[in-house]
C-alpha positions in Angstrom: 25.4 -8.0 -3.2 23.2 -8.5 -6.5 20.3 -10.1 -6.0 19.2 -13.0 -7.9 15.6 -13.5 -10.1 13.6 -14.4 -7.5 14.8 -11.7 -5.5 14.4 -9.1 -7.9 11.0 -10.3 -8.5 9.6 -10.3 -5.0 11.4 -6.5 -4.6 9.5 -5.0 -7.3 6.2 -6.7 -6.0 6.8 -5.2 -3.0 8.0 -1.7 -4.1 4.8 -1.7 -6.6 3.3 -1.3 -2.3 5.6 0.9 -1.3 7.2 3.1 -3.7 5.7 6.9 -4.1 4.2 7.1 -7.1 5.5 10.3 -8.2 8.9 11.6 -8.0 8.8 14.8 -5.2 11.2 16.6 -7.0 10.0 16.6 -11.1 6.8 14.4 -10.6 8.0 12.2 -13.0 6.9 8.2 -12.2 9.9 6.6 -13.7 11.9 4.5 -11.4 15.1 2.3 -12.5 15.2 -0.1 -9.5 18.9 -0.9 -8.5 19.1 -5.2 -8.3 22.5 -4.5 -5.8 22.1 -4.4 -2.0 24.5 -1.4 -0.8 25.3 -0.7 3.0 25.3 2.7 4.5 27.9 2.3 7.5 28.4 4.3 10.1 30.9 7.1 10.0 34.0 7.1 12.4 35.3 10.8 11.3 37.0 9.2 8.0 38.1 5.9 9.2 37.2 2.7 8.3 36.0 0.8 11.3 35.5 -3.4 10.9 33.5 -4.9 13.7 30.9 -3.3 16.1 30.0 -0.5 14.0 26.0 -0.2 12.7 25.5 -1.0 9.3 22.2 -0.7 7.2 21.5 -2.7 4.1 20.2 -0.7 1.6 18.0 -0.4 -2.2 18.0 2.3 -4.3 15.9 3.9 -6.4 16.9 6.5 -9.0 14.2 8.8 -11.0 15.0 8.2 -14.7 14.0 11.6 -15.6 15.9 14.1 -12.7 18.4 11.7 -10.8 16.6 11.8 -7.5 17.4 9.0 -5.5 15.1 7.5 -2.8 17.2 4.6 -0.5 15.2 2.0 1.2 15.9 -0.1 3.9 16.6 -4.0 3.0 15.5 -5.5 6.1 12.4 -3.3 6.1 11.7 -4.9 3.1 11.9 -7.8 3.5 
């Protein structure tokens, strides 16, 4: 799901809260903020389960410098 202006807006006001500073692997401090909500669904030993199955809306956030990734949670969020 991509998130729209507002959205965005309100997600980087709330990461500017949130967000470590510093990347933990190369210390670097610059972020590229994804703008699409993925899910992280639970796995099922390779199948594809629809229905009662837990799944997590997540952002992510890559380091521009190393390609470390930090996911958030959505709802968390806000």
């Amino acid at each position: 799901m991509k998130l729209n202006n507002k959205q965005k807006e309100l997600l980087v006001e709330k990461l500017k809260k949130t967000v470590p500073m510093q990347c933990y692997i190369c210390s670097s401090n610059k972020w590229m903020i994804n703008d699409t909500v993925f899910e992280i669904r639970e796995f099922h030993k390779g199948s594809i389960k629809v229905g009662k199955t837990d799944v997590i809306p997540i952002i992510s956030l890559t380091c521009s410098i190393c390609g470390n990734m930090i996911f958030l949670n959505a709802l968390n969020l806000g």
